[in-house]
SEDO-810666 format. One record per residue (C-alpha): x, y, z; residue in three letters; residue number from 1. Coordinates in Angstrom, 1 decimal, padded with zeros to 4 digits. Layout:
N
X Y Z ALA NUM;
...
//
This chain:
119
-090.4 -014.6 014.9 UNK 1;
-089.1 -013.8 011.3 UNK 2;
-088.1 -016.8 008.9 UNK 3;
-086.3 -017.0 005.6 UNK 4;
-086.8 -019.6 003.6 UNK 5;
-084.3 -020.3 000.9 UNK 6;
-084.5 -022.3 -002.1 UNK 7;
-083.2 -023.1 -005.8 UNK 8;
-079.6 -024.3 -005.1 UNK 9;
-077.8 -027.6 -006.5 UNK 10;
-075.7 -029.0 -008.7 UNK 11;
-074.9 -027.3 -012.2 UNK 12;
-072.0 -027.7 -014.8 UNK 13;
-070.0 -024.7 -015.4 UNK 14;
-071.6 -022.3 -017.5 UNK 15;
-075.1 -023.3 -016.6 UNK 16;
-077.5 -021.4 -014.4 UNK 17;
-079.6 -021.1 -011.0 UNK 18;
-082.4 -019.1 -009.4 UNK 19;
-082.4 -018.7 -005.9 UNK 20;
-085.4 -017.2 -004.1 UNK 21;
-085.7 -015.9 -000.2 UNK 22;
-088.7 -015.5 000.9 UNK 23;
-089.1 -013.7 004.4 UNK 24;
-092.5 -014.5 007.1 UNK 25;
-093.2 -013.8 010.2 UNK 26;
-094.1 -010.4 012.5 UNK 27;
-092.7 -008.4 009.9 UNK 28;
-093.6 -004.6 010.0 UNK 29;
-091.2 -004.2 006.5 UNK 30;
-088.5 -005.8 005.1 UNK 31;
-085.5 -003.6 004.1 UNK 32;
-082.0 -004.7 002.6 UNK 33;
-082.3 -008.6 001.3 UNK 34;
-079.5 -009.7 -000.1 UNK 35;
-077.1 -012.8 -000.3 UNK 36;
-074.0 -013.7 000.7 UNK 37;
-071.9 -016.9 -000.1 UNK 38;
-069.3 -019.0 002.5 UNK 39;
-066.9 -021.5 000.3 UNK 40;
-065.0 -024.6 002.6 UNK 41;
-062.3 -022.9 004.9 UNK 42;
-063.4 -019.6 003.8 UNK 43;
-065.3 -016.4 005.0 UNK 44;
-068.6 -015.3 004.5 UNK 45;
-068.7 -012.6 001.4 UNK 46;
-071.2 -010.6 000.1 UNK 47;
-072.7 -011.5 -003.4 UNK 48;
-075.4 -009.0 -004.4 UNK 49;
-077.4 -007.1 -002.1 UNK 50;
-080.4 -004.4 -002.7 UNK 51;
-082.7 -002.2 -001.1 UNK 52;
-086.3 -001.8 -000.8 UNK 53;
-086.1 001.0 -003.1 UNK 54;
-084.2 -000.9 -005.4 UNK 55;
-080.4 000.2 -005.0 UNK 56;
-078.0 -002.7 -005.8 UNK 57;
-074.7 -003.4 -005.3 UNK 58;
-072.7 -006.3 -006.7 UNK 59;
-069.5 -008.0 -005.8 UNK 60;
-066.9 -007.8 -008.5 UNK 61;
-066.6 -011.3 -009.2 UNK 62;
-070.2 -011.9 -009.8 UNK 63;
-071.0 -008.4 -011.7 UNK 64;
-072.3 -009.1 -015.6 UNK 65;
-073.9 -012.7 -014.4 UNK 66;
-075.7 -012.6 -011.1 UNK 67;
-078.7 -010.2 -010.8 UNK 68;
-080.4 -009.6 -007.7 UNK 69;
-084.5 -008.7 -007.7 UNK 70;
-087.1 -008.6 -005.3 UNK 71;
-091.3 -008.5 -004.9 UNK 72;
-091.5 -006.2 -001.9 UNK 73;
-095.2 -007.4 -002.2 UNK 74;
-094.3 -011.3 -001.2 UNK 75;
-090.8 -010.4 000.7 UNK 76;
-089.5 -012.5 -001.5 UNK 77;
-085.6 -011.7 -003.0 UNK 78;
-084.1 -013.4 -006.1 UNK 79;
-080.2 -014.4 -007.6 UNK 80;
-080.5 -015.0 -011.3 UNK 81;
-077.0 -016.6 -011.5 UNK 82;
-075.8 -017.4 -015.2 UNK 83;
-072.6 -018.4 -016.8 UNK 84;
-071.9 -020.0 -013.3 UNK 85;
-068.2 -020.9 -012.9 UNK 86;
-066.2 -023.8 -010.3 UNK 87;
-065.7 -020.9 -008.3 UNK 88;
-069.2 -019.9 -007.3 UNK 89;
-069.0 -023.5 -005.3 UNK 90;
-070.4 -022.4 -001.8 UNK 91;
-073.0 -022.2 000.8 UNK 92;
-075.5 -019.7 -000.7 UNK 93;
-077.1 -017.1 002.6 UNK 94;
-080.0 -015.2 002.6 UNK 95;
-080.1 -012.0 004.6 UNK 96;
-082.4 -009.4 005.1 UNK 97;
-082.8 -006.3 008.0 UNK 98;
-086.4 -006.8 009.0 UNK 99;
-088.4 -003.9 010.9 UNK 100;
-090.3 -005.2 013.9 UNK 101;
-092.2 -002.8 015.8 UNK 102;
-089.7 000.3 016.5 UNK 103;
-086.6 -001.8 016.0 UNK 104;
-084.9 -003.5 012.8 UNK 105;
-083.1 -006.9 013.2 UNK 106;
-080.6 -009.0 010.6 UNK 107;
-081.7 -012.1 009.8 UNK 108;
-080.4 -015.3 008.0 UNK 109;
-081.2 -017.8 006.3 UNK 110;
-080.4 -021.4 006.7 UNK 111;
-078.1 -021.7 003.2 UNK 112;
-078.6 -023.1 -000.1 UNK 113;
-075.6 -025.2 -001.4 UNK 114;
-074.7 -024.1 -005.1 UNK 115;
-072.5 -026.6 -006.5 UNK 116;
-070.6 -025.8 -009.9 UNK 117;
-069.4 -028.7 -011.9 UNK 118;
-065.9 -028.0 -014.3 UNK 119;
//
C-alpha cells in the first residue's frame, strides 16, 4: 500500500505565504509525476503545478510567477512554495503522484490540505 501524507496548509491573509509538502511511503518501486491539484466549494478539481522525476514542470496560469513546485526524489517528498497568495487560492489543496509498483504504475492521492486565504 502507497500513502501520501500531506501537510503545511491553513489560514493566511492575502499576500502572505505557505509550504506544502507530500511525502509518498509505502511498496514503492519509484515515484514518477507528483504534483498538486486544488478543489474550491462547488467546483472541480484543477491542476496547480505538477513535475516530473526528471524535473519538467508545468504550471497553471493562475498560479505561474508565485507557486513553485520541487521535489527530493531521495525522500519522495514534493513541495508548493506558494507566495503572494490571493482570496482566490481558497481550496482543498491534493497531492498526487503516479507510483511504480512492481511492473505496473498507479495514481495516488492524498487526503487534502485546506489552504485558506484571508482578504
Amino acid at each position: 500500500q502507497v500513502q501520501l501524507v500531506e501537510s503545511g496548509g491553513g489560514l493566511v491573509q492575502a499576500g502572505g505565504s505557505l509550504r506544502l509538502s507530500c511525502a509518498a511511503s509505502g511498496r514503492i518501486g519509484s515515484v514518477n509525476d507528483m504534483g498538486w491539484y486544488r478543489q474550491a466549494p462547488g467546483k472541480q478539481r484543477d491542476l496547480v503545478a505538477r513535475i516530473t522525476r526528471g524535473g519538467s514542470i508545468d504550471y497553471a496560469d493562475s498560479v505561474k510567477g508565485r507557486f513553485t513546485i520541487s521535489r527530493d526524489n531521495a525522500k519522495n517528498t514534493v513541495y508548493l512554495q506558494m507566495n503572494s497568495l490571493k482570496p482566490e487560492d481558497t481550496a482543498v489543496y491534493y497531492c498526487n503522484a503516479r507510483v511504480t509498483v512492481g511492473t505496473y504504475d498507479y495514481i495516488y492521492w492524498g487526503q487534502g490540505t485546506q489552504v485558506t486565504v484571508s482578504s
